[in-house]
N, C-alpha and C positions, 0 to 999 in steps of 0.2 A: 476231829474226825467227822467227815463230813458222813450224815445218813439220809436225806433226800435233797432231789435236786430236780429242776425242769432245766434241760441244756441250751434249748432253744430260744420261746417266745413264753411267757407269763401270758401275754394280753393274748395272742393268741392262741392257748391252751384255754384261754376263760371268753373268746371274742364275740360268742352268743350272746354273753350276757353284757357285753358292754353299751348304753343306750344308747342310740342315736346315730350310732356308726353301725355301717355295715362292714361285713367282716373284710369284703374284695378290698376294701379301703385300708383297711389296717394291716391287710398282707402285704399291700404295696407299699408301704412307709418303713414296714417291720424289720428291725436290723437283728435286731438279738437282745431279748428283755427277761432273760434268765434271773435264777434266782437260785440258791439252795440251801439247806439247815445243815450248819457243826456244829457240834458239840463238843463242850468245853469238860473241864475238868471241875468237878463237883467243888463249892464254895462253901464251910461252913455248915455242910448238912443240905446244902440248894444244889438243887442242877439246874447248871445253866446254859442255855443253845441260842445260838447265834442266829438271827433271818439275814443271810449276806446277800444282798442286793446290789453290790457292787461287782463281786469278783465276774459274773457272767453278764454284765451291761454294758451294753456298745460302747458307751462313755464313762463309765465307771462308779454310775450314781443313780440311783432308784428316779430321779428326775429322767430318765428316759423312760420310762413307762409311763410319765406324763406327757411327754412331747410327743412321743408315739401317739396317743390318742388323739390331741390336739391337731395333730398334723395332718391324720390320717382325716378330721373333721374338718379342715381346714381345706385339703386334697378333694376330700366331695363335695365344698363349696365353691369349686373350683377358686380359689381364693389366692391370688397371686404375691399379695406381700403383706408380713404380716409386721408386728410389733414387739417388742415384750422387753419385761426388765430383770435386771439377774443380781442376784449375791454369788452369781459364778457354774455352778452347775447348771440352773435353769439356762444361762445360755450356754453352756457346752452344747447342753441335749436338743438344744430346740436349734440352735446352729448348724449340728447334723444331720438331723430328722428332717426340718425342713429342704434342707440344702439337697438329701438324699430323693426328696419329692421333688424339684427344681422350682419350691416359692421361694421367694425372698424374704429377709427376715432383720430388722434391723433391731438392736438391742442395748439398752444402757445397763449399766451397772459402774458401779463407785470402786473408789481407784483401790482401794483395799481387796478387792476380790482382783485385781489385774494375776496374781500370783496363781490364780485357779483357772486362765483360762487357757487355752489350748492352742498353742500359735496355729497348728496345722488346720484345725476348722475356722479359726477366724480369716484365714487367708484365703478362703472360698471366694470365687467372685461374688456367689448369692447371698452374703453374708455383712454386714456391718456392723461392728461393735463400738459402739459410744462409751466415753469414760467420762463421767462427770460426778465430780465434790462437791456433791449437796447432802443432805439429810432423806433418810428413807423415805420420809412424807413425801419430800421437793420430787424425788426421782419418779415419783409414781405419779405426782400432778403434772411434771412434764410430761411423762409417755401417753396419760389422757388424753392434756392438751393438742400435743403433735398428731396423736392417732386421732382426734377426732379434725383435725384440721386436715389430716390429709383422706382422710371417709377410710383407712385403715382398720382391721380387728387390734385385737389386745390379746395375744396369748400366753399361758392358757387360759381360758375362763375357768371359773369358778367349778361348772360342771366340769371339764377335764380335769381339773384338779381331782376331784369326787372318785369319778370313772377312772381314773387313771390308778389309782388306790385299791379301789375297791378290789380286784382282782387277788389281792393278797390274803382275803378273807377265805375266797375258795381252795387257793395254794393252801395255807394254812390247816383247813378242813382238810385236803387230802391228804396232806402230811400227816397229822394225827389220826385218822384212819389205818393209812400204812405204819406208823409207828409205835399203835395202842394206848394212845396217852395225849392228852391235851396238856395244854399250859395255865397255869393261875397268875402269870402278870406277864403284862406286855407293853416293855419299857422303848421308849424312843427320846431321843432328845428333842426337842420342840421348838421350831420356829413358827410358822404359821399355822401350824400342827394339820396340815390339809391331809399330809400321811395317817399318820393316827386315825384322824376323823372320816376318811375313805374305807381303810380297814374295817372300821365300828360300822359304816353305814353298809358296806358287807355282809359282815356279821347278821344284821339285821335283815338284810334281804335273805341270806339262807335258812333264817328262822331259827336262830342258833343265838340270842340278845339274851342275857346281857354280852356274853364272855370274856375274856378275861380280865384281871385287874388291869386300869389303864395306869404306868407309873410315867408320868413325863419330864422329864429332866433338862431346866434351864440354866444357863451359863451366870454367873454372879453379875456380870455388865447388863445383863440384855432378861429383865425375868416378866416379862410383863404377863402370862399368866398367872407365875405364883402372885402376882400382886391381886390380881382379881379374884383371884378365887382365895388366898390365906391371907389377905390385907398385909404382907410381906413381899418384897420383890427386889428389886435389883438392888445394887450399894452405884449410886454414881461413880462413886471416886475409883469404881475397880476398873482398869484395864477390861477390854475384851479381848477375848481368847481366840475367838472361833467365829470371822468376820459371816460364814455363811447362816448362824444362828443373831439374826441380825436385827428382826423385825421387833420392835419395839411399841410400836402403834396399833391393835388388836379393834376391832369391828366389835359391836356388841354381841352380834348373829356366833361369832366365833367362839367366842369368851361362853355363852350360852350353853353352844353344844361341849364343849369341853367341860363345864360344869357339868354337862345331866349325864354325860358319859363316864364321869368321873361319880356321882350318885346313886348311876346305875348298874356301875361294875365293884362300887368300893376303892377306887384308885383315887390317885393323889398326884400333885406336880408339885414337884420341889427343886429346889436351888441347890445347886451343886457350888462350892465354894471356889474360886482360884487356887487356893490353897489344897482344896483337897483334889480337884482335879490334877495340879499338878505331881502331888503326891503320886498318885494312883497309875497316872497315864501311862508310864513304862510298864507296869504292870498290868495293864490292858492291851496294850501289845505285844507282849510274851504270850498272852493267852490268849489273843486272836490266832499269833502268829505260829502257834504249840498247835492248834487247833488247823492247821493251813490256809489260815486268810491271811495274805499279803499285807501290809501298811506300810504305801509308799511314804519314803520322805520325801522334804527338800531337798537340794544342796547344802543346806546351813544344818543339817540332817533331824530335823525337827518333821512331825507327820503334817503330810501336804492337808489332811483333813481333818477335822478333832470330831465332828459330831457323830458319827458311830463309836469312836471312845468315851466321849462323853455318858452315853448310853449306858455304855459298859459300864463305867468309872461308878456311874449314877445307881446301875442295879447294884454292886458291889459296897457302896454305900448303905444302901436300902436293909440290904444283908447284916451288914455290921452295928446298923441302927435298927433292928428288930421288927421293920416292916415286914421285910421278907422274910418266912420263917423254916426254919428247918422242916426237909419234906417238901416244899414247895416249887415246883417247874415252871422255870423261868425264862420268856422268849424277850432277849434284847435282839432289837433293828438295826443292823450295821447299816447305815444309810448311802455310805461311799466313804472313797478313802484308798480303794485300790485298783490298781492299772499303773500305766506310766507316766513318773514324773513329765509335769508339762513342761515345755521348751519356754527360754525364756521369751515373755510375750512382749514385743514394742507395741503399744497404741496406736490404730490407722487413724483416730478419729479422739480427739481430747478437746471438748469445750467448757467454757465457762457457765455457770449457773445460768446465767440471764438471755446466754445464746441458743441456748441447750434444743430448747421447743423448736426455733428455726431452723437449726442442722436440723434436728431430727425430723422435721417436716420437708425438709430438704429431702433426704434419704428418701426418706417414704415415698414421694412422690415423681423421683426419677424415674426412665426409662428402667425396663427389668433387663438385665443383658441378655443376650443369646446363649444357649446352652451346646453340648457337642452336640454335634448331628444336627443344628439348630432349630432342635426342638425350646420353645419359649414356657416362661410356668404357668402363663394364663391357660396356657394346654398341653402340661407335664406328659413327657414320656415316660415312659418307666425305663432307668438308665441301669447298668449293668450293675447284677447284684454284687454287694460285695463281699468279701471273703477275708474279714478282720484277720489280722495275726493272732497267735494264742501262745497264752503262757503256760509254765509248765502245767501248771495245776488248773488247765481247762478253761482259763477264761477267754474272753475274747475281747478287749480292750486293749489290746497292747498297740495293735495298729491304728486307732480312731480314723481309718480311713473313710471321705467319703467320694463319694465318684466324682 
């Protein structure tokens, strides 16, 4: 049962307070960065409410409210072509977003994430997506190198990431206003945990710190918080699950703020087992899907996304192992997962590890093509707004159209 909802724009319902952008900027990139809270059927004495971030996002993943900011910062640097690396959604969002502004935007990401990406945005003229089998490390000392060989940015930065988040702390705030009641944990599954930690620095700017418990939930392949912070972490030998929960290499700056957030709210990150995930997971989709959030499959009819079930899986764990205690309100982060299955996607562009830097400096540094009306992106028109398709239940990702 859904009980609040922004239909529209997030970033632009909160675009006062986003730093460094002004709002004219973020209008003109802004496709639709919705958001809204269901409510699931009580657990064991817990209630539990969904933040679905997917069902009303242009592309179908809370990574558009990051590329929105990005782009829109990007747009007032009059900034014609930009960079960036993906586990898959990040270039959905930033492929559109950009493409929607008319920069360029050239993109790597590993051949594991090929299944998430969206033939119809990659086939933009403004757009090129890179595949390349290296190691997380490798793929992000390539996109440096290239991007700094061709004088290129690197998107997002670090601050969009921030900004881009933050907005969810206000959402939040008003929801619980309108609904009389806040939440005591606030569960997400965790890759580079920029979500989370956006939210929290939110939090803190409304003057509203600690709130609520941070629960973070890592995949049994891929745990490198829980390792820093409970001297426990991943099992090598386990499969991974859930290629977009990927990053395995953590900053110390990172590992830091997740510790004092985790200190200063009472929360914890914990591993979620293979085993109990898989357990669970059908189970997490019946009560997404009882609750009316969608979860697409594949074709092999497996969910095209795991990490807002994960979440789920992960809170539901929490519950049965006595963290979470009866009485307690409970907000997991659907982080994406629904809209339409993508089309099957052929590769424009597959190189080798060793050539990787030179294509991509290649790219980078071509001519930008001409746009309709031939307007160029050194000096973006504003191109006709669009007007997504919608599914029954309101969202608007079903078309991923961009002009």
């Amino acid at each position: 049962m859904e009980v609040f909802r922004e239909d529209a724009s997030v970033v632009l319902r909160y675009a006062e307070h986003v730093e460094g952008i002004g709002e004219a900027a973020l209008r003109r990139v802004s496709q639709r960065e919705g958001a809204r809270i269901v409510r699931l059927a009580p657990f064991e004495g817990v209630e539990l409410d969904v933040l679905d971030l997917s069902t009303l996002s242009h592309t179908g993943t809370f990574k558009d409210w990051v590329a929105c900011v990005a782009t829109a910062r990007a747009l007032q640097t009059r900034t014609p072509v930009v960079a960036a690396q993906s586990s898959g959604n990040t270039a959905n969002a930033l492929a559109c977003y950009t493409a929607h502004a008319g920069i360029r935007s050239v993109i790597l990401y590993p051949p594991d994430s090929r299944r998430r990406i969206h033939s119809r945005l990659a086939a933009h003229p403004l757009v090129d997506l890179v595949e390349v089998d290296a190691s997380e490390q490798r793929i992000k000392q390539i996109l440096r190198e290239a991007a700094l060989a061709a004088g290129v940015p690197v998107l997002p930065s670090l601050a969009d990431q921030y900004e881009g988040n933050k907005p969810r702390a206000r959402f939040l705030d008003d929801a619980a206003r309108e609904l009389g009641h806040g939440w005591n944990w606030h569960v997400q599954a965790l890759s580079s945990a920029y979500g989370p930690l956006g939210h929290y620095r939110g939090v803190e700017e409304l003057g509203a710190a600690p709130g609520p418990r941070l629960l973070g939930v890592q995949q049994e392949a891929v745990a490198p918080y829980a390792e820093a912070l409970n001297g426990k972490g991943a099992d090598p030998s386990a499969p991974m699950l859930e290629p977009t929960l990927f990053r395995r290499v953590l900053t110390d700056d990172l590992v830091a703020e997740v510790r004092q957030v985790c200190a200063d709210t009472g929360g914890a990150v914990r591993v979620l087992s293979n085993r109990r995930f898989l357990d669970g997971q059908w189970r997490a989709v019946r009560l997404l899907e009882d609750a009316g959030v969608r979860v697409t499959l594949t074709p092999d009819g497996e969910p095209r996304e795991r990490a807002g079930l994960y979440a789920l899986c992960g809170a539901l764990a929490a519950v049965e192992d006595g963290l979470v205690s009866p009485g307690d309100r409970v907000m997991v982060v659907h982080t994406g997962g629904s809209g339409p299955a993508a089309e099957p996607f052929v590769p424009e562009h597959t190189v080798a590890e060793q050539d990787a830097v030179a294509l991509m400096t290649s790219l980078l540094t071509r001519p930008v093509p001409a746009q309709r009306g031939g307007t160029q992106a050194q000096a973006p028109g504003r191109p006709p707004t669009p007007h997504p398709a919608r599914s029954a239940d309101g969202g608007a990702n079903d078309g991923l159209r961009v002009p």
